[in-house]
N, C-alpha and C positions, 0 to 999 in steps of 0.2 A: 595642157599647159605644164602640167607636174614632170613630164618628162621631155622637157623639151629646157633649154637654158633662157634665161630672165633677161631680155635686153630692156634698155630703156622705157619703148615704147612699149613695149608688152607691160609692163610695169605698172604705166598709164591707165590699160585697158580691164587691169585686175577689178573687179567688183569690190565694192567697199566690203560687203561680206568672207569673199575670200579673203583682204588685207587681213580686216577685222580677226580671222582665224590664224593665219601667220602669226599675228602677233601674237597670238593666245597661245600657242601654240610656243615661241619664242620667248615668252615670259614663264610659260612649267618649265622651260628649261633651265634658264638663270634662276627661277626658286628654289630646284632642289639642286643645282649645284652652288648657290651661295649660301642655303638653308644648313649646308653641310659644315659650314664652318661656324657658324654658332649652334646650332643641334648638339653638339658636342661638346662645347662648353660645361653644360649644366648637369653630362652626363659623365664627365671627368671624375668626381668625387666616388660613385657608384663602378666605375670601369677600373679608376687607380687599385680601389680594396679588391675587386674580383682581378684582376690580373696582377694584382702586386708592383705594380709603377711604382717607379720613383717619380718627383717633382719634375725632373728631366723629360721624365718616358711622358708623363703629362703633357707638357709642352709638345714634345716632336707628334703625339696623337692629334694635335692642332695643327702643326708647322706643318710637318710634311707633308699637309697637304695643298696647303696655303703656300710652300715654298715651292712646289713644282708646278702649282697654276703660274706662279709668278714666273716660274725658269721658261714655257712653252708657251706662254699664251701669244708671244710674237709669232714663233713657229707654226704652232696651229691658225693664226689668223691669215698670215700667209699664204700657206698651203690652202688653205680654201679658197684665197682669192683665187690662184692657182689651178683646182683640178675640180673644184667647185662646193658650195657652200653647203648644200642639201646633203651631199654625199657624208663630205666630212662630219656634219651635224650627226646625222644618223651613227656612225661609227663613235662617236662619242658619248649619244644614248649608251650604247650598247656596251663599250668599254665601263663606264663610269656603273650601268647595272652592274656587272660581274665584281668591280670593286666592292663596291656596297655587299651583293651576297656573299664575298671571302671578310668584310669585316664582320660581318653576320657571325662569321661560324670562326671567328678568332681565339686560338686558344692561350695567345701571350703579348704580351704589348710589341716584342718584335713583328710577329704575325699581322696585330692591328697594325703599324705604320707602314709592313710593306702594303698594305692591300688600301692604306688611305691614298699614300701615293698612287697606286694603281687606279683609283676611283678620281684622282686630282687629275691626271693623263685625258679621263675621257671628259674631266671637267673644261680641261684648256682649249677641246674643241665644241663645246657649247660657248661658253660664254661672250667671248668676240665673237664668232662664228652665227652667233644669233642676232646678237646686234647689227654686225653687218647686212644679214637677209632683210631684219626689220628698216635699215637705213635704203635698200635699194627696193624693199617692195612698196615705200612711201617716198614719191619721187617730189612732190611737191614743199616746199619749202616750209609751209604752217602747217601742213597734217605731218610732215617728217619731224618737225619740233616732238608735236604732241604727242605722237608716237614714241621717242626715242624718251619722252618725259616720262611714258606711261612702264616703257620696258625700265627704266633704271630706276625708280621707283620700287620695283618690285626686286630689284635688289637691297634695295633697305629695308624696305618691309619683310624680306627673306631672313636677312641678321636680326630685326626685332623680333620676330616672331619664333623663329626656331628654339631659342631656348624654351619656350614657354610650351610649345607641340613635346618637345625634349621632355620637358620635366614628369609632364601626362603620359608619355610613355615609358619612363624610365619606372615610373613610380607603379603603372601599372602592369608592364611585359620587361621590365629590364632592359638596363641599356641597350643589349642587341638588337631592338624593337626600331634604336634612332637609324638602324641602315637600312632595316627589312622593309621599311615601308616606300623606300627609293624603288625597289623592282616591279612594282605595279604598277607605280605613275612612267618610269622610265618603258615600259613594253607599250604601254598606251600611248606615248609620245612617240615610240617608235613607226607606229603605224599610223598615227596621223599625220607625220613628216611626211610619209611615202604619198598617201591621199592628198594632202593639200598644200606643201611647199613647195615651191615652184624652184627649179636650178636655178644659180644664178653664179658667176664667175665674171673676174675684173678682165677687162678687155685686153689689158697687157699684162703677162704671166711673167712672176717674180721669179727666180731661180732662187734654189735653198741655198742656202748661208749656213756647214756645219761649222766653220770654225767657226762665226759670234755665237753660235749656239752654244755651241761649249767655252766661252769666253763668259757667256751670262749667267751661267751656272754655276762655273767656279764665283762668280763675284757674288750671287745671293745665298749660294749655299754657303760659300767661308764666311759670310760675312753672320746670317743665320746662326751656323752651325759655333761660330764663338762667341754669340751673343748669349747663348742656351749654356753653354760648357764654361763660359766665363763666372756664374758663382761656385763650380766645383773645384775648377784649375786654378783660377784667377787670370789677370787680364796681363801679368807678367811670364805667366809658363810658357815654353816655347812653342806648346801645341798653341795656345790664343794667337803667338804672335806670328807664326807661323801661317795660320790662315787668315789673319790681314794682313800680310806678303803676300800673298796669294789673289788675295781680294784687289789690292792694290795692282799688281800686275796684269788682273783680266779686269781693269779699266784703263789702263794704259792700252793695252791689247786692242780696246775696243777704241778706245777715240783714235789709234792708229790705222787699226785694219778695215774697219766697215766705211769710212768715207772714199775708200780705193777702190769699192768693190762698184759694182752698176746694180745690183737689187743685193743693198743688206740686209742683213736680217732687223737689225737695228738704224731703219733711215734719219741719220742724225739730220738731217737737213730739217724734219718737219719740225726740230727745237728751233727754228729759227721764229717761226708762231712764237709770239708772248703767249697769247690765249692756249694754246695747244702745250707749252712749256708750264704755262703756270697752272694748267689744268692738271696736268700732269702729277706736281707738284703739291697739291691740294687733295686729288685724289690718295696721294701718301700719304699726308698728315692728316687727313681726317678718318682714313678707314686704319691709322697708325692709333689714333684714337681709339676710336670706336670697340677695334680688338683687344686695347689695353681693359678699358672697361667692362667688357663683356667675362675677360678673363679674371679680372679681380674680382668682379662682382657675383657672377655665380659661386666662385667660391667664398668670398665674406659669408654671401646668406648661407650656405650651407655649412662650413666650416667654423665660421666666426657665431653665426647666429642661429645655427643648426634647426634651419629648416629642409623640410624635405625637400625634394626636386620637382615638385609638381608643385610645391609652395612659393619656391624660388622660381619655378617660370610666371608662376603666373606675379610674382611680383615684379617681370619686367615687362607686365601688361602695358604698363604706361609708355616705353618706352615704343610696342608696336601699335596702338591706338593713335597717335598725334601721326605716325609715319600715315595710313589710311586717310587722312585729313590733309596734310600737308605735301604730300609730294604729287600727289595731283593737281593741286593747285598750284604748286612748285611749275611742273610740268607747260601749265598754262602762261604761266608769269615768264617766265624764259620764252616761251614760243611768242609773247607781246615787248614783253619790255627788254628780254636779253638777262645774262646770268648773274648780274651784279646783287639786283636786294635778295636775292634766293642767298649768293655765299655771305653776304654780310651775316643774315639770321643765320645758317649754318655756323658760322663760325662766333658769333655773339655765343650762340646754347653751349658750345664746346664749352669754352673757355670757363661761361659760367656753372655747365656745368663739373667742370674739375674743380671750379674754386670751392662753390657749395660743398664738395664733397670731401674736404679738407674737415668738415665738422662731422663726417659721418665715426660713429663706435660701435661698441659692441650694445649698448643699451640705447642709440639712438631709436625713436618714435617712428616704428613703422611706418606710417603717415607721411615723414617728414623723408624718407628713403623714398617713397613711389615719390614724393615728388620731385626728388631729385632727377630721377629718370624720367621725367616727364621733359627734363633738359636735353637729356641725350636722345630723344623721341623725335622730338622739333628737328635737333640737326642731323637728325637722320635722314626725316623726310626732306630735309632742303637741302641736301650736298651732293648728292647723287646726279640728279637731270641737271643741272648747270654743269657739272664738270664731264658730262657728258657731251652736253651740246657743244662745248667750248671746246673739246676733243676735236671734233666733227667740222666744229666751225672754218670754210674756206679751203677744207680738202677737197682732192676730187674723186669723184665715185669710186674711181678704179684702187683708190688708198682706205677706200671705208673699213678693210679688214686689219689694216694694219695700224690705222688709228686709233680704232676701235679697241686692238688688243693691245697698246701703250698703255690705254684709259685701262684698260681692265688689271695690266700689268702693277701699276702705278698702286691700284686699289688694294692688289694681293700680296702684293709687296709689303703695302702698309699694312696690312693684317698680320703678316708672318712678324714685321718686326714688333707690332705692338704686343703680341703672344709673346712674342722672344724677351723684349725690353721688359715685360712686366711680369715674366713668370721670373727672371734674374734678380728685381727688385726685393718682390715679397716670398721668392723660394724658401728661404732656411729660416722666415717666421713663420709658416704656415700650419708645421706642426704645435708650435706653441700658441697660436689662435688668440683669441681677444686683444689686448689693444698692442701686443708688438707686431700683430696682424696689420693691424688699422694704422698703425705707425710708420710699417714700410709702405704700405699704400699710399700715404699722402706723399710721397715722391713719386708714385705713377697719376696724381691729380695734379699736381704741378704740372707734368708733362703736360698734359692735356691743356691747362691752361696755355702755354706757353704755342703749342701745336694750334690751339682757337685763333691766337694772336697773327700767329702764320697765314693762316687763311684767311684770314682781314686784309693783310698786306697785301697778299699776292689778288684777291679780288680787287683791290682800286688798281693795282698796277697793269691790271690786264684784261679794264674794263673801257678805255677811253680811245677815242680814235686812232693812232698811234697802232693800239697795242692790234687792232683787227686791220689797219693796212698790213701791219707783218704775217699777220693769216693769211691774207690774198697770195702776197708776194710767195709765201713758202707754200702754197698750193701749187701757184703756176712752176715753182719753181721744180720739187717730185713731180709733176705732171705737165706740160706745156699745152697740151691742145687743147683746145677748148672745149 
C-alpha cells in the first residue's frame, strides 16, 4: 500500500491500526514544527546575550520563521495535492532537519534567522501536508472529525508545552540543545513515513501560481517587516511607509490576478464559506494572541522577574496541562455538536485572560500568574479543532490541501503578527524591566482582550444554518462533481 497512491476506497480498507499510525505519525510532525515556534521563545533571553541580538534580532529569531510558514504553506499544500503528499512530507522532514542542525551550530543572529527560515521551508511542507494525509486516510465523517480534533490539538499542546521542554534544555545544554533534539525525532519520522504512509494525491492537479506566490510574500513580509522596524524608524519614515505601498499593492495584485487564473495559488472562491472565511479569521486572532502572550510572558518571567528558564517553562505548566484535558474533549464536542461551544470557551479564556492580566507586576504572587495561564491553557485547548474542522467543513477531498493550508496559514500569520505587534509595544521597556516592563504590556493585554471579543463574533456568525449552506455552495462551487 505504501507505495502505491491512496484512492478513496483504499482508504476505506486501511486497518484502524495503520490509520491509527498515520496519525501518529502525522501529529510528531506538527509537534515539532509548531514546538519550534514557542521553544524559542523562552530561549530568547539566553540566545540574545550569547549572540548579541538586538530586541529586533529577537523578534525576526521568532518571525522568520513564523513568516515563511505563513508566505508557503499555500504553495506547499498545493503541490502535494499535486505530485503527492508522502513525498512532499518526507522532503520536508528532511529540509526542516538540516535547518534545525545549521541553527545548532549558529554562530550570529544573522546565521540563526537564515537557517530558521530554512527550518520554516521544510516546516510549510509538514504542516498542511499532514493534515491533508490525516483528512484522506479517515474517510468517514465522525472518525475524520476525531481525528482532525486529535491532530490539531496537538498543535496547541505543541505551543504550551515547548517553552517548558525550552526552559529544561536551555538551563541544562544551552540554547543550542532547543534545535539539536529536532534531528532525532525528525530521521525517525523519516522512516516511518517510508513504512507506513500510504501516497495519496487530489484527483485533479492544481498548476503553480508564481506570480500569487510572490504577491503573498511581499504582502506578509512588508507588512511583518514594518511592523518589527516600526519602533526603530517609526511608522512616518519612508522605509514604514514604503513597505505598506508595497503591502497595499500585492493585495490589490492579488484580488485582481488569482480570480483569472483556473488553479490559484490563493482560491478566493473558498472565502465564499462563512464557516471557512471565519475560520479563517479566528485562526488569526487567536494564534495572533497566543504569540503575543508567549512572547511577553517568557520574557516578564525572566526579565521582569528574573527567573531562570527552566523556572519560567515550567511556570507555563499550566498553560499545557488544561491543553492535555481539553482539546480532546474539544475534539469530541465538534465531531457531536459542531464548533460553536468549543470557540465561545476559546474566546471567553482569551479575552479573560488579557483582562486578568492587566493586574499582572513585577511583585505579583506567583500563584496568582500560573493562574492566570491557566486562562490561556483552556483556549488553547479549545480553538484549534473547531477552526480546523470549520476549515474542512463542506470542501471536497481533492481541496483538503489547500484548505488545510489557508487553516494553517491563517494561524502563522497570527503568530508572526502577534511576535511582531508585541515585541514593538514592549521593545524600548525591556531593557528598563520592572513596571515600565509591565506598563507597555498592558497594551498587548488589551489586544488580547479585544482579539477574545473577535472570536465571539465571528463564532455566532458562522455557526447558524445560513452560514454552513454557503460551505456547501462554495464546495460545489471549487469543485462541481460529486
Amino acid at each position: 500500500m505504501s507505495s502505491s497512491v491512496l484512492s478513496p476506497a483504499a482508504a476505506a480498507q486501511l486497518s484502524p491500526r495503520r490509520k491509527s499510525l498515520v496519525l501518529a505519525i502525522c501529529c510528531v510532525s506538527i509537534v515539532i514544527v509548531v514546538m519550534d515556534i514557542s521553544i524559542v521563545n523562552v530561549a530568547l533571553p539566553s540566545m540574545g546575550r550569547d549572540l548579541h541580538a538586538s530586541e529586533s534580532g529577537r523578534q525576526w529569531a521568532v518571525d522568520a520563521y513564523t513568516l515563511v510558514l505563513a508566505a508557503f504553506l499555500v504553495l506547499a499544500g498545493a503541490t502535494a495535492d499535486r505530485v503527492g503528499r508522502r513525498r512532499v512530507f518526507q522532503a520536508g522532514l528532511a529540509a526542516f532537519g538540516l535547518g534545525s542542525v545549521l541553527c545548532g551550530l549558529a554562530p550570529d543572529i544573522g546565521w540563526l534567522i537564515a537557517a530558521r527560515a530554512l527550518q520554516a521551508v521544510g516546516g510549510t511542507m509538514l504542516n498542511p501536508v499532514a493534515m491533508a494525509i490525516v483528512a484522506n486516510t479517515f474517510t468517514g465523517a465522525a472518525e475524520r472529525a476525531r481525528a482532525i480534533g486529535v491532530f490539531a490539538s496537538m498543535s496547541g499542546l505543541a505551543l504550551a508545552l515547548g517553552p517548558i521542554l525550552g526552559g529544561g534544555l536551555v538551563d541544562a545544554f544551552g540554547w543550542r540543545s532547543v534545535f539539536w533534539i529536532n534531528v532525532p525525532i525528525v530521521a525517525v519520522a523519516i522512516v516511518c513515513a517510508a513504512l507506513f504512509v500510504p501516497e495519496s494525491r487530489a484527483e485533479r492537479a492544481r498548476r503553480f501560481d508564481p506570480v500569487g506566490q510572490v504577491l503573498m510574500v511581499l504582502v506578509l513580509g512588508s507588512v511583518v517587516y514594518a511592523i518589527i522596524e516600526s519602533g526603530a524608524l517609526g511608522w512616518t519614515s519612508p522605509v514604514i511607509v514604503g513597505l505598506l505601498a508595497v503591502a497595499a499593492v500585492g493585495v490589490a495584485g492579488l484580488l485582481g490576478y488569482e480570480p483569472r487564473r483556473a488553479d490559484p495559488l490563493l482560491e478566493l472562491r473558498l472565502f465564499r464559506s462563512v464557516p471557512f472565511s471565519s475560520a479563517i479569521v479566528m485562526a488569526l486572532f487567536g494564534l495572533c494572541g497566543f504569540g503575543a502572550f508567549l512572547f511577553v510572558t517568557t520574557q516578564y518571567l525572566q526579565d521582569v522577574r528574573g527567573l531562570s528558564p527552566v523556572a519560567a517553562g515550567l511556570c507555563l505548566l499550566p498553560v499545557g496541562l488544561p491543553v492535555l484535558v481539553v482539546a480532546p474533549l474539544t475534539g469530541r464536542v465538534v465531531g457531536a455538536r459542531g464548533p460553536l461551544i468549543p470557540l465561545v470557551v476559546a474566546g471567553t479564556a482569551l479575552a479573560l485572560g488579557g483582562g486578568v492580566s492587566l493586574g499582572l507586576g513585577p511583585e505579583t504572587p506567583l500563584p496568582a500568574v500560573l493562574a492566570v495561564h491557566l486562562l490561556f491553557g483552556v483556549f488553547l485547548g479549545a480553538v484549534n479543532p473547531p477552526i480546523t474542522n470549520a476549515a474542512l467543513a463542506g470542501m471536497p477531498r481533492s481541496m483538503a490541501g489547500l484548505a488545510g493550508s489557508l487553516a494553517s496559514t491563517g494561524r502563522q500569520t497570527g503568530t508572526t503578527l502577534g511576535v511582531a505587534i508585541s515585541g514593538t509595544l514592549i521593545g524600548p521597556q525591556i531593557a528598563h524591566g520592572g513596571t515600565a516592563f509591565t506598563g507597555a504590556a498592558d497594551r498587548v493585554w488589551w489586544m488580547l482582550v479585544v482579539l477574545g471579543a473577535g472570536i465571539l463574533v465571528l463564532a455566532a456568525v458562522s455557526a447558524g444554518p445560513w452560514a454552513r449552506a454557503t460551505a456547501e455552495r462554495a464546495g460545489v462551487l471549487v469543485d462541481p462533481r460529486p
